[in-house]
C-alpha positions as CSV (number, residue, x, y, z in Angstrom):
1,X,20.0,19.0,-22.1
2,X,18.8,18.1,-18.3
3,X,20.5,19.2,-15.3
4,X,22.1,17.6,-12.9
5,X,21.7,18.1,-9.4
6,X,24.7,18.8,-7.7
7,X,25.3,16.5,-4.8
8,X,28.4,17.3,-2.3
9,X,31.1,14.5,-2.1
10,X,30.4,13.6,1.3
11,X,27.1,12.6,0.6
12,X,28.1,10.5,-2.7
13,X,30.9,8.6,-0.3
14,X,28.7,7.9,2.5
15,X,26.0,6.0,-0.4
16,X,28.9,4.3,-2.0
17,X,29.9,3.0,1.1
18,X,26.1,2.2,2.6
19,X,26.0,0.4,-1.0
20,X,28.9,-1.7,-0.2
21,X,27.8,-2.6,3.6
22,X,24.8,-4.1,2.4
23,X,25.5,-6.2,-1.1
24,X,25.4,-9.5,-0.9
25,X,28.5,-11.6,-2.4
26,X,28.2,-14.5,-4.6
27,X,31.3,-16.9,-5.0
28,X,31.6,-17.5,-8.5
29,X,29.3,-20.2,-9.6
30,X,28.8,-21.6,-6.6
31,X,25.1,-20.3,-6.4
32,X,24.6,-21.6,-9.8
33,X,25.3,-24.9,-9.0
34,X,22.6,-25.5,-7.3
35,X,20.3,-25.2,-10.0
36,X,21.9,-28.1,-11.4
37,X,20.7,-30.5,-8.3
38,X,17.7,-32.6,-8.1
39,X,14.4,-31.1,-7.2
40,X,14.9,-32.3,-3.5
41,X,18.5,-31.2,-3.4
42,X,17.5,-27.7,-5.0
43,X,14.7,-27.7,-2.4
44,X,16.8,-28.0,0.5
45,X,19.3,-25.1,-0.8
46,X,17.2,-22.5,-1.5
47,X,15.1,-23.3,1.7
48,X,17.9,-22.8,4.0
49,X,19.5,-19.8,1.8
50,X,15.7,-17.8,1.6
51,X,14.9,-19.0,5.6
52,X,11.4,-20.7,4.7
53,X,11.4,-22.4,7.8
54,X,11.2,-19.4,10.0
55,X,8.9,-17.7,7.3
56,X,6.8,-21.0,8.2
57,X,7.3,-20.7,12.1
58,X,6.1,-16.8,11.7
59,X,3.0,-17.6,9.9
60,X,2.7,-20.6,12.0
61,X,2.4,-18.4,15.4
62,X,0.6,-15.4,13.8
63,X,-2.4,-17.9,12.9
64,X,-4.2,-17.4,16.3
65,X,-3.8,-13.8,16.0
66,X,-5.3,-13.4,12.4
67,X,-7.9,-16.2,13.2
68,X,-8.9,-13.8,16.3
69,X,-9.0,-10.8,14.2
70,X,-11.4,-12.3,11.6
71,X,-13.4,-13.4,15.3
72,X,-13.6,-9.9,16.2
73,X,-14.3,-8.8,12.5
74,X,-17.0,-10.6,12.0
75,X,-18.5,-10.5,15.5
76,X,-18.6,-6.3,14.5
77,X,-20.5,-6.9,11.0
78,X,-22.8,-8.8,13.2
79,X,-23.2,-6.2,15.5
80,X,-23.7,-3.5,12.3
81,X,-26.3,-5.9,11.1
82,X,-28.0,-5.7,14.6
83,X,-27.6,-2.0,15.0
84,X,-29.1,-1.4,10.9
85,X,-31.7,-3.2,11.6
86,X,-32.8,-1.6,15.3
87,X,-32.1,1.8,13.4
88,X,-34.5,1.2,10.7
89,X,-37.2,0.2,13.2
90,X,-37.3,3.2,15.0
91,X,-36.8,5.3,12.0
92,X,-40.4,3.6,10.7
């Protein structure tokens, strides 16, 4: 038989009620409905409930930042490749 930990009442409410703060209602069937639209009309509903637009604007304006981080990445393996070979020369 396993034991249970003991956990004081205070700290059971205050989950219960962080639990409730944070869930997410559903009308019913109204989200299932739009499973039931066309492929464009589906499109459109999801897109604005999951907010791929400003996924798409974030990734949009964090492309010059990860194209200058593969810049400076590979301007460092160059630099290794430099520094390997100036090593090896002095080491022979």
């Amino acid at each position: 038989m396993a034991c249970r930990q003991y956990v004081p009442k205070y700290q059971v409410r205050r989950r219960t009620a962080s639990t409730f703060e944070n869930a997410i209602g559903v009308p019913q069937a109204t989200f299932t409905t739009a499973f039931l639209e066309a492929a464009r009309n589906r499109k459109n509903i999801f897109d604005n409930i999951l907010k791929v637009e400003e996924y798409k604007t974030a990734f949009d304006n964090l492309l010059p930042v990860t194209n200058a981080i593969k810049k400076t990445i590979e301007e460092m393996e160059r630099e290794i490749i430099r520094l390997q070979r100036a090593l090896r020369s002095i080491l022979n």
